[in-house]
KEKOLGU-523082 format. One record per residue (C-alpha): x, y, z. Coordinates in steps of 0.25 Angstrom, whole numbers, padded with zeros to 4 digits, always signed. Example, Ala and Ser with C-alpha at 12.3 -4.5 7.8 and 13.67 -1.06 7.14 Angstrom:
# residues 2
+0049-0018+0031;+0055-0004+0029;
# end
This chain:
# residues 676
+0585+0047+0580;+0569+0049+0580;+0571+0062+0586;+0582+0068+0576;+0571+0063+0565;+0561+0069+0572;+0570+0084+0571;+0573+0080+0559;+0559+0078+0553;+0553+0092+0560;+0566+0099+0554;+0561+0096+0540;+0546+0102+0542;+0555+0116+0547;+0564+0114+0536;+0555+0113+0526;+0547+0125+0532;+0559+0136+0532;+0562+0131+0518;+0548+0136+0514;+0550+0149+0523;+0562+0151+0514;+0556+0148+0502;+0545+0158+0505;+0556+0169+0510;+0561+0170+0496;+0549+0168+0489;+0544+0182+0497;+0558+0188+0496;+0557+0185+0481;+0544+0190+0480;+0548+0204+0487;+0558+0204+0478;+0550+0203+0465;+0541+0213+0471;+0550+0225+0475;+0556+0223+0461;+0541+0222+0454;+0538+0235+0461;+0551+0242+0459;+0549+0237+0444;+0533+0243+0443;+0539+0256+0450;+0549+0259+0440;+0542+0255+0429;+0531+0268+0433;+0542+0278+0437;+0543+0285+0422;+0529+0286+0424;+0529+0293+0437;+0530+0307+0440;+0541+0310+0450;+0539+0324+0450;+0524+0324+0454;+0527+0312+0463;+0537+0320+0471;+0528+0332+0472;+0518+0324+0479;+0528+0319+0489;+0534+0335+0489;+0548+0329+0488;+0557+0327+0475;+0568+0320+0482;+0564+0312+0494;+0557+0298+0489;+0547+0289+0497;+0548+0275+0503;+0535+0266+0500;+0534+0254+0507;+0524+0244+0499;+0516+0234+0505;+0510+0224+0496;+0508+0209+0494;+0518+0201+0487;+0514+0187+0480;+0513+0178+0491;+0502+0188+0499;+0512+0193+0509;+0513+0207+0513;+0525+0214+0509;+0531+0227+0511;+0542+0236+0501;+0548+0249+0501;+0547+0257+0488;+0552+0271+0484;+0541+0280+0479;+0552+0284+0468;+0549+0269+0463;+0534+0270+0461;+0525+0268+0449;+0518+0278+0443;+0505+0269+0446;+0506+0271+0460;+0496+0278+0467;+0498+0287+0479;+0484+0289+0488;+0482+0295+0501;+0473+0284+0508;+0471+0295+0521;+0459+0305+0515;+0451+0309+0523;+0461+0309+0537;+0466+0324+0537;+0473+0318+0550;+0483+0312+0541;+0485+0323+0533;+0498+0327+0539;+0511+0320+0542;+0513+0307+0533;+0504+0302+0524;+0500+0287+0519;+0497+0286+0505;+0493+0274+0497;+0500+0269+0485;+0491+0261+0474;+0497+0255+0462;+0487+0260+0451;+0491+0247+0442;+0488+0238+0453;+0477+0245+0456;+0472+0242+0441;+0475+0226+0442;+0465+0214+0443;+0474+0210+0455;+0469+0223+0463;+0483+0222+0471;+0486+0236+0477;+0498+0240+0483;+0497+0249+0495;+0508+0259+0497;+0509+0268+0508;+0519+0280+0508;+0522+0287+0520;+0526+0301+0515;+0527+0316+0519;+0514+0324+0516;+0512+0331+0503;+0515+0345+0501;+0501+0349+0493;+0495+0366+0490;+0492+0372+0502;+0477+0377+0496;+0473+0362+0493;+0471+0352+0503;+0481+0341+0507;+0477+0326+0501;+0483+0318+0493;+0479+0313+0479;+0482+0301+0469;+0494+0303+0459;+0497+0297+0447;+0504+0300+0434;+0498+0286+0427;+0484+0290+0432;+0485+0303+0428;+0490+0299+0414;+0479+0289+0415;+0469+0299+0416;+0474+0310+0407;+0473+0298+0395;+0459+0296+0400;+0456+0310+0399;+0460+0310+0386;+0452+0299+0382;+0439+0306+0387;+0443+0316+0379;+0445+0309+0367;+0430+0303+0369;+0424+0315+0371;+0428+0321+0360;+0425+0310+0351;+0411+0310+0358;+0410+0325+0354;+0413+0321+0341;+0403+0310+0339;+0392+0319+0345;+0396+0330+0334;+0394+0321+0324;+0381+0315+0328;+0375+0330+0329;+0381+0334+0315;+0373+0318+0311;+0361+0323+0319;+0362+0336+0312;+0364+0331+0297;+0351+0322+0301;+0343+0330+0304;+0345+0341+0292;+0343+0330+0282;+0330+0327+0290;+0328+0343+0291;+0329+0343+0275;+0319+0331+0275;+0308+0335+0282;+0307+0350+0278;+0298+0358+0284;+0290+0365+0272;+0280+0371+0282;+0292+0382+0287;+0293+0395+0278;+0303+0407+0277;+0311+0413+0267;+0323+0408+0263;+0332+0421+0266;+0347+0423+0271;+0341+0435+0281;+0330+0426+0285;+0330+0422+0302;+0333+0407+0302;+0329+0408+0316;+0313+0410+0312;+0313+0399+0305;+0326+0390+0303;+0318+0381+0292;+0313+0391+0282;+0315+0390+0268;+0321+0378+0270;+0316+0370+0256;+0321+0383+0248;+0333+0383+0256;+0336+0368+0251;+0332+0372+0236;+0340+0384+0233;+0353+0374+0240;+0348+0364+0232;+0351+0372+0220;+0364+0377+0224;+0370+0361+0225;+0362+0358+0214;+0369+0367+0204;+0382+0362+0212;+0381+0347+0209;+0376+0352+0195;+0389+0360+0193;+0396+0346+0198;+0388+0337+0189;+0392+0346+0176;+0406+0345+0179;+0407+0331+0179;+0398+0328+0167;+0387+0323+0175;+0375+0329+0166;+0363+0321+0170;+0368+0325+0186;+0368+0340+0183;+0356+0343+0174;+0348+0335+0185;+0352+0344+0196;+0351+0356+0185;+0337+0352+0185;+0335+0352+0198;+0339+0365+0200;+0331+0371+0191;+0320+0365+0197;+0323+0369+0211;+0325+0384+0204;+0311+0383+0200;+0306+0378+0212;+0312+0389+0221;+0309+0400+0211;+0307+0413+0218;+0305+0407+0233;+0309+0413+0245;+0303+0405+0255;+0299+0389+0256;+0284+0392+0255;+0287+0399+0241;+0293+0385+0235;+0287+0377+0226;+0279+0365+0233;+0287+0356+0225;+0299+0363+0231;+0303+0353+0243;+0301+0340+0230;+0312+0349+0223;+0320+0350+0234;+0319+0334+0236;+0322+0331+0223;+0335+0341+0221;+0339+0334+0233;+0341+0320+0226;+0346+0326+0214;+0357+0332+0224;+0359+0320+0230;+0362+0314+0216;+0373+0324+0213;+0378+0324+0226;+0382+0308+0227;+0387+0308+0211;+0395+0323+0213;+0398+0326+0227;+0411+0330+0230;+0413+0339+0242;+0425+0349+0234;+0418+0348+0222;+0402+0352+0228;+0410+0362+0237;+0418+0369+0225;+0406+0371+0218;+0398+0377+0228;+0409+0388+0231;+0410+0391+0217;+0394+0393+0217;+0396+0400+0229;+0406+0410+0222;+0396+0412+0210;+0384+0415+0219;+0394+0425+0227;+0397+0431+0214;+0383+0433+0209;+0379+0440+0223;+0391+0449+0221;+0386+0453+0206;+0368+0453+0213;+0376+0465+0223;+0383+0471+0215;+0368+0473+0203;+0362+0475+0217;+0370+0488+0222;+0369+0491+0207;+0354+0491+0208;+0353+0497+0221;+0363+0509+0217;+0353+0512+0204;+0340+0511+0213;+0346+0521+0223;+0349+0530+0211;+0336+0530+0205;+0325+0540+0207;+0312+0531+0210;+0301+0538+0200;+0293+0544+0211;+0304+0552+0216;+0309+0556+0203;+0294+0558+0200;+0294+0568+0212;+0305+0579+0208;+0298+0579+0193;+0285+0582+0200;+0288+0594+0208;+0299+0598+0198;+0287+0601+0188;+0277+0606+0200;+0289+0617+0203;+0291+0622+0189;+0276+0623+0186;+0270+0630+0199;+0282+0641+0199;+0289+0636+0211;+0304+0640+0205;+0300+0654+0210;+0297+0652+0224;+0307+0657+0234;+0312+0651+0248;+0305+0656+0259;+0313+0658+0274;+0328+0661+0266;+0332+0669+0279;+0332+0653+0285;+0340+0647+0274;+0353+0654+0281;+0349+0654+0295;+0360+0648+0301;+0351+0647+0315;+0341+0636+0308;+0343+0621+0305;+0348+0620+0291;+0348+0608+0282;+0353+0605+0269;+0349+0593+0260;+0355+0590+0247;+0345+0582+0238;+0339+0580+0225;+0328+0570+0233;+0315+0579+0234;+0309+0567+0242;+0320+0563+0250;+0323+0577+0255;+0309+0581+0259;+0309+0569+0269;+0322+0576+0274;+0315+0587+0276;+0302+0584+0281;+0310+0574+0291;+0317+0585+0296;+0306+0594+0297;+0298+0586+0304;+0308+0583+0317;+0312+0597+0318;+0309+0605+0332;+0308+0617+0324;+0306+0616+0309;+0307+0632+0306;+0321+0631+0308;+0325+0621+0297;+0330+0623+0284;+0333+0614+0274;+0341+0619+0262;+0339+0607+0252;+0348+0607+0240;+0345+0601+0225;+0348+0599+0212;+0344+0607+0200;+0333+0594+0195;+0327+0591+0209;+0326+0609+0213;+0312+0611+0209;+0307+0598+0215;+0314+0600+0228;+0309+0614+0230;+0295+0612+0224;+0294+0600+0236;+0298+0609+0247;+0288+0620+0241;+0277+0611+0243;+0282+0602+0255;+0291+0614+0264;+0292+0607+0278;+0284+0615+0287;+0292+0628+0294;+0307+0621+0289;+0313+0630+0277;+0317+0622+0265;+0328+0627+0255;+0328+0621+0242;+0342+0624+0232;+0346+0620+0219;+0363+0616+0219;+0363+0620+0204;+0360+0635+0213;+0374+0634+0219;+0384+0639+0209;+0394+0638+0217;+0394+0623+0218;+0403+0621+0204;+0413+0613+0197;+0423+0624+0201;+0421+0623+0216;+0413+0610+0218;+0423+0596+0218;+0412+0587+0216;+0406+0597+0203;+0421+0597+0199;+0423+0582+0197;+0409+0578+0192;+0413+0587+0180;+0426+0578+0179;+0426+0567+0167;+0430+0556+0175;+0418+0558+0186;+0411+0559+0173;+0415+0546+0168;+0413+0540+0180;+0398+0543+0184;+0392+0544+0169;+0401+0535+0160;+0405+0524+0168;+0394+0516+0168;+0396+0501+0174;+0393+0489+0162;+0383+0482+0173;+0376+0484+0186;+0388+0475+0194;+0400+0483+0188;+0394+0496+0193;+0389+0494+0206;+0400+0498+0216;+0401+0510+0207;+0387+0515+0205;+0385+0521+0219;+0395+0533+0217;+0389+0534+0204;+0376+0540+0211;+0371+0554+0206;+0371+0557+0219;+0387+0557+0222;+0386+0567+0207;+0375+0575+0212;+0381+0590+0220;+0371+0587+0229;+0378+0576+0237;+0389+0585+0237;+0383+0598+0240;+0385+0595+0257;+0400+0600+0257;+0398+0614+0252;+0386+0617+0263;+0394+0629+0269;+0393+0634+0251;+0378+0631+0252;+0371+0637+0264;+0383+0647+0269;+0378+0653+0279;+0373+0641+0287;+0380+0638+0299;+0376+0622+0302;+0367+0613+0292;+0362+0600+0294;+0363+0591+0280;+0353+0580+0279;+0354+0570+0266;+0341+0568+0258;+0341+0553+0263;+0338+0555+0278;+0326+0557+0287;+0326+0567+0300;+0319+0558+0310;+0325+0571+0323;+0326+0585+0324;+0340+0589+0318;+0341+0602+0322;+0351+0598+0337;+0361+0594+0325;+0365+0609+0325;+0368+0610+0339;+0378+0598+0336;+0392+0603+0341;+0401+0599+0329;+0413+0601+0337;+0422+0611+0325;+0415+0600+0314;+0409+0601+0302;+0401+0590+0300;+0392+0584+0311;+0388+0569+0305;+0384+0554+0311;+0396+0545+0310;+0393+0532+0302;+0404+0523+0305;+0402+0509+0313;+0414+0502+0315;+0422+0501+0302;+0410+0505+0293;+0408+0521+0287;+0424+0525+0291;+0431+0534+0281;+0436+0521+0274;+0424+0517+0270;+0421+0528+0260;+0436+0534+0258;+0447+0528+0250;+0460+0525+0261;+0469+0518+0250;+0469+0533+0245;+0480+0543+0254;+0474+0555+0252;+0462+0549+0260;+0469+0539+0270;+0480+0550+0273;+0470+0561+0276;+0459+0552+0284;+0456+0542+0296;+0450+0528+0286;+0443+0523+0302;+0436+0539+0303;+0421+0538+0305;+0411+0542+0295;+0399+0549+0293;+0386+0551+0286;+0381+0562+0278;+0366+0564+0277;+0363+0572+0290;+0377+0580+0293;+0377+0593+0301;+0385+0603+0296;+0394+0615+0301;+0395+0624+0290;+0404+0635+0297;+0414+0625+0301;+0413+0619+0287;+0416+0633+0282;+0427+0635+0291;+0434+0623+0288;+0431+0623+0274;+0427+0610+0272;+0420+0610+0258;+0435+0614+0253;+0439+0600+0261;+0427+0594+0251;+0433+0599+0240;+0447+0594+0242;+0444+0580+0243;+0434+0580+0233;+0444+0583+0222;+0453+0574+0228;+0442+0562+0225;+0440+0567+0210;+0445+0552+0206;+0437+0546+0216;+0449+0539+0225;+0446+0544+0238;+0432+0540+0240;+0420+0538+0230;+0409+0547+0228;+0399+0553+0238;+0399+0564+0248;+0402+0555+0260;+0417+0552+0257;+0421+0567+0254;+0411+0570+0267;+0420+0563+0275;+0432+0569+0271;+0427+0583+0271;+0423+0581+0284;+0433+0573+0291;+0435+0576+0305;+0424+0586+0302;+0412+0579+0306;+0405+0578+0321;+0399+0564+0323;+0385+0566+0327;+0376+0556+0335;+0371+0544+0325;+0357+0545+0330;+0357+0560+0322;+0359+0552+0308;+0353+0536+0304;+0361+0532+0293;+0359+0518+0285;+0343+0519+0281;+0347+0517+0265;+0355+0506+0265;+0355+0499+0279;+0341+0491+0282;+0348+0484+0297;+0349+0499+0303;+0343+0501+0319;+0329+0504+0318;+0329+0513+0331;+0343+0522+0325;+0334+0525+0314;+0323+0531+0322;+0333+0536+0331;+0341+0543+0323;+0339+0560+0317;+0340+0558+0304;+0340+0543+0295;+0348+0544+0283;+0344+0533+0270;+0360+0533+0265;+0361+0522+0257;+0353+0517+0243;+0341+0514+0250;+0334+0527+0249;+0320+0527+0256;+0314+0535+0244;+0317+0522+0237;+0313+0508+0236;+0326+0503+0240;+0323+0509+0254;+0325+0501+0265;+0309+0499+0269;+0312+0499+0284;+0317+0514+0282;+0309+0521+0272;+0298+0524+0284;+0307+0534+0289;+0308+0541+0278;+0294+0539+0270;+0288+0545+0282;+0292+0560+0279;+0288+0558+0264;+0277+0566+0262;+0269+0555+0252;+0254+0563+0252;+0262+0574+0245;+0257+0578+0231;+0269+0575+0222;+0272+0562+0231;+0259+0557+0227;+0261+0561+0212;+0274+0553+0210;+0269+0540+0217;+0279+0542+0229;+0273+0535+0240;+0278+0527+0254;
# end
């Protein structure tokens, strides 16, 4: 009996210790349960997020999937292992190759460590360690085998981060803009406080701003003053707003009078910078009880448009003005003419005859012809060419004149023959037959509508007759401007001549022009086109077919004023008949406008040899920008243009070229005040 007690109380202790046991077993087997299916569960929850594709890739196999067996701690502490399929991984996993460095495992199978990037994250720190046996991956032959860490959620994760830097550095960028433009708006209003009144210049749109970047800067303010002023005036008067606008009215006035007639800074009034000060409140005034951007900005514009419109009206009197002074004979030059007019007469010059006729119509010497009515003008032509001549005995210059100007030009060339050079002086009115009946130009000056034109269509005001007051020069009347396209009438027995304007300087010797090969042409002359600028279109009517059918609108043109001349070809190719044809053709006026130039280059079309631009400076009498060392390089200089350098209009820079062959000791020089 004590001894089945005794088995039966040591069978209670065991019983009691394999019903723990199996208590524990389910509790484990519960546990590995719950965990398989919370991993299962995290694993499929991820898998829209993974990338099968890029995942395969690594592996280099679409089909074949991978086994993983997991180790991991379940809640009790105990070690435990699971087998996973890679298929059924979350997008969190990681995969790293632990073996860096050891090129000894390189090859064959490879151990790489799966990280759970969320675990990872958690307070807890509880990694699970994966291992996956697998084959090697296929990489480029040119970069080395190694593996890398793989994501999609990390590289999401790190494109959304690179868009936030971006996002903050361009609002940085921003806020930096903005605190220069601050910086910048400071500091002008501290510019405006503190003016430097020690700084002068003058207050000029060609001035350098880089000698000085303060100059003028009260008179500056003043005169903008004035302009917002009148403004907010304008605005006040709309809006009834009296007291406001004869305020600022006042103002302005007294700003007027304190700038007067100044230029500069230094020629302001000393209480100019209070003036300034005090419009400057008055502003402020109208600009807090009237400013309204549309409004301010509307009536600017409309002052802009009136200001444009009274420059366009100041060009227009201006060209007016500057036509008139280019017409006009100063006094001392009309003095001149009188003066040896009266002289000529009185000592019985008008019965002295030409001496060296034989070289008048020696074909073998340098022939010149100039057409002028300028006694002045053309004795600098003269003396210039004289003077830089190898071998002045063999020049002739056969100057031409009108009836009024003969006995002036002649007496002059009496008393002031260029040494050993032969002078010829004619009178056209001597060529009788240079009529109406053979003549275009004669022909259609005796027509009533050219007539009405040049005598009795005088403009009501100086704007209205500006653009048509510079073809209505005597010069486009005069036959001398015309006389150059019957040369081959004039001198006949000439073979080559060289024409020279009254308006131009020799500054070389001429005479290698006549051993120019013009190649078959008639005329040798310097091209003046650059780019689109002096082409036939500039001086030709194209809307008109008789001249866009016949001619190229993009063909180059040219300058007369120094122009070598083939006479023989001119004669065989009748040329002068060419003149006459289109001549009549422009009786109305519609394929170009007066002048010789237009008709020139008709004539002459595919006629004419380009000669070097060194041979002929054009430019000197309307151009004040033109290269200093062209000028002095150049044969001849040519004063085309309104700014004649007998005249006061002349460019000042230039005149010296010119004044320089003016004999100013001379008698009759002396006697009419013509001086440098």
């Amino acid at each position: 009996m004590k001894a089945a007690s005794s088995i039966f109380s040591s069978f209670i202790p065991m019983m009691f210790i394999c019903f723990v046991l199996v208590i524990f077993s389910i509790n484990i087997v519960d546990a590995e349960i719950s965990e398989s299916t919370t991993i299962g569960r995290g694993l499929k929850a991820d898998q829209q997020l993974y990338d099968r594709k890029e995942l395969a890739a690594f592996f280099n196999d679409n089909e074949k999937d991978i086994d993983i067996i997991a180790t991991y701690s379940d809640a009790s502490g105990s070690i435990r292992t699971s087998r996973v399929k890679m298929k059924d991984l979350s997008a969190s996993w990681l995969l790293e190759n632990p073996i860096n460095g050891d090129p000894s495992k390189q090859n064959g199978s490879k151990v790489f460590k799966l990280k759970d990037s969320y675990q990872a994250s958690t307070t807890s720190e509880e990694n699970v360690e994966h291992f996956i046996d697998d084959h090697h991956l296929q990489e480029d032959e040119t970069e080395n085998h190694h593996q890398v860490s793989w994501s999609p959620v990390k590289f999401k994760r790190q494109m959304l981060r690179q868009k936030r830097r971006d996002l903050r550095t361009t609002e940085l960028v921003r806020q930096v803009k903005e605190a220069d433009k601050q910086m910048e708006a400071t500091a002008a209003i501290e510019n405006l406080k503190n003016m430097d009144l020690v700084v002068k210049g003058k207050y000029s749109i060609w001035r350098r701003d880089f000698e000085n970047p303060n100059s003028d800067s009260i008179l500056k303010l003043m005169r903008d003053q004035v302009i917002m002023a009148k403004a907010y005036a304008n605005i006040a008067r709309s809006k009834n707003q009296n007291d406001l606008y004869y305020s600022l009215l006042k103002h302005v006035g007294q700003s007027l009078r304190v700038i007067g007639d100044a230029n500069s800074d230094s020629e302001l009034h000393p209480s100019s910078l209070d003036q300034a000060k005090a419009m400057g409140h008055a502003l402020s005034l109208a600009k807090d009880q009237l400013y309204d951007c549309r409004t301010v900005a509307r009536k600017l514009r409309a002052m802009l448009q009136s200001a444009e419109n009274n420059v366009d009206s100041l060009k227009k009197r201006s060209a007016f003005l500057i036509q008139l002074a280019a017409k006009t004979v100063p006094k001392p030059l009309h003095c001149l003419p009188l003066q040896l007019a009266a002289d000529y007469y009185f000592h019985g010059y008008q019965n002295k005859r030409d001496l060296n006729l034989e070289k008048l119509e020696d074909p073998s010497l340098y022939h010149y012809a100039i057409f002028s009515d300028n006694v002045l003008a053309t004795s600098v032509v003269v003396n210039s060419t004289v003077l830089h001549a190898n071998e002045p005995e063999k020049h002739v210059f056969h100057i031409v004149t009108d009836k009024l100007n003969f006995a002036a030009m002649r007496m002059w060339f009496i008393l002031n023959a260029p040494e050993k050079a032969t002078v010829q002086v004619e009178n056209i009115d001597d060529f009788k037959w240079l009529n109406s009946s053979y003549c275009s130009v004669l022909r259609q000056l005796e027509s009533a509508r050219v007539k009405e034109y040049y005598f009795k269509n005088h403009p009501s005001s100086l704007s209205v007759g500006s653009d048509n007051l510079k073809y209505r020069n005597p010069k486009y009347l005069s036959m001398l401007n015309h006389l150059r396209f019957y040369l081959p009438e004039v001198y006949p027995k000439l073979h080559k001549i060289l024409f020279l304007d009254d308006d131009i300087v020799v500054q070389k010797d001429l005479t290698p022009l006549w051993d120019v090969d013009l190649k078959g042409m008639v005329n040798g002359a310097v091209e003046t086109c650059k780019g689109s600028f002096h082409r036939f279109d500039k001086y030709l009517n194209f809307s008109n077919p008789k001249i866009s059918e016949n001619f190229d609108s993009d063909a180059c043109g040219w300058a007369f004023g120094m122009n070598i001349f083939d006479l023989k070809e001119w004669r065989n190719q009748n040329i002068t008949q060419i003149y006459h044809y289109w001549q009549d053709m422009n009786e109305d006026r519609t394929l170009w406008k007066l002048g010789t130039l237009p008709p020139g280059l008709i004539t002459f079309y595919n006629l004419t040899y380009p000669l070097d631009r060194t041979w002929h400076s054009l430019g000197l009498g309307y151009d004040p920008a033109l290269n200093q060392t062209e000028i002095e390089n150049a044969a001849v200089i040519h004063y085309n243009g309104n700014y004649k350098p007998w005249l006061d209009l002349a460019v000042a820079k230039y005149k010296s070229y010119w004044s320089k062959y003016v004999r100013y000791d001379n008698y009759y020089l002396k006697l009419c005040n013509l001086s440098e």
